[in-house]
N, C-alpha and C positions, 0 to 999 in steps of 0.2 A: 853516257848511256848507262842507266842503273843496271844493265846486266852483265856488263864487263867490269870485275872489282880493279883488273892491273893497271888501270888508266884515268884512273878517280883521282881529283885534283885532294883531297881528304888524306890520300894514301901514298902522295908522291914525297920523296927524299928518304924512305923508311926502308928498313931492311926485311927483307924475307919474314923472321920471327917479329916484329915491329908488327911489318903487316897484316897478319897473322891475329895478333894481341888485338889489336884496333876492327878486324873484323868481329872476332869472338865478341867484346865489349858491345858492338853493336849489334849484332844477334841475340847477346841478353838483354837490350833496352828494348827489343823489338818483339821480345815476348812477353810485355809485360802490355802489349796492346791486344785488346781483343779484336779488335779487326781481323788477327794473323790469322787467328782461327772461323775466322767465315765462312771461307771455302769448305772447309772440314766440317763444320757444324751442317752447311745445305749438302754436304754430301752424305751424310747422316741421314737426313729429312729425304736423298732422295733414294736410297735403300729402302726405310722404313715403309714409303708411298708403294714402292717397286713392290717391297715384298708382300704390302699387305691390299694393294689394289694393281698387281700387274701394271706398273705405271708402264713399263719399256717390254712389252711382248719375246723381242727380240734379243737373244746374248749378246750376239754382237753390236748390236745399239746399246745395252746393257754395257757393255765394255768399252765402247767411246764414249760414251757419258763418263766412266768412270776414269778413261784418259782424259777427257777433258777438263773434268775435277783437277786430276794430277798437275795438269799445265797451269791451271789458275792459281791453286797453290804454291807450284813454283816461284811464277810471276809477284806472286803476293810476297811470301818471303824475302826475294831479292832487293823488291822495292822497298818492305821497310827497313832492310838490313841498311840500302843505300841511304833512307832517310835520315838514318839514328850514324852516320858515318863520320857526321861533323862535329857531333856531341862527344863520340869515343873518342876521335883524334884528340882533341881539347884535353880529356880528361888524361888522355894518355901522355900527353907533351908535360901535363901538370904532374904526373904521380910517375910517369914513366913506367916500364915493365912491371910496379908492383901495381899496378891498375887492377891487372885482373885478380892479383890474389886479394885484395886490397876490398874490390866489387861484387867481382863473381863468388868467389870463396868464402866470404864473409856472409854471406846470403843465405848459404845451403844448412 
């Protein structure tokens, strides 16, 4: 299940901070995909609709829309974190804990 990180075959025999490293890694491969931001970008589109043609009458439709937004992005996030899970572990078993300074730190 991509929503439970504790039980990911990607993540098993690793310690605490191990596991840790190996998600971080896969959170920054995962932003380097525009899909991440789709959710974000139609929730953009549907403010701007709302605001300038009354899309949603209603606030409180107006605000499960906008919880609804929130849940897709959720979902969206986790799944590609889960994606990019096998790529980090690899690189992490190869570089070990200098992975992230190594990846992430070198980038910025």
């Amino acid at each position: 299940m991509p929503f439970s990180f504790n039980r990911r075959p990607e993540l098993a025999g690793l310690d605490r901070r191990a596991r840790s490293n190996v998600r971080r890694l896969a959170w920054h491969f995962a932003q380097r995909h525009w899909t991440l931001h789709a959710p974000a970008v139609a929730w953009l589109v549907f403010v701007a609709l709302h605001t300038r043609f009354g899309l949603v009458p209603d606030q409180r439709q107006y605000m499960y829309v906008t919880l609804a937004f929130f849940v897709a992005v959720v979902i969206v996030i986790r799944l590609h974190i889960a994606h990019h899970l096998r790529a980090a572990r690899a690189i992490h078993d190869a570089l070990g804990p200098r992975s992230l300074s190594a990846i992430i730190r070198a980038r910025r």
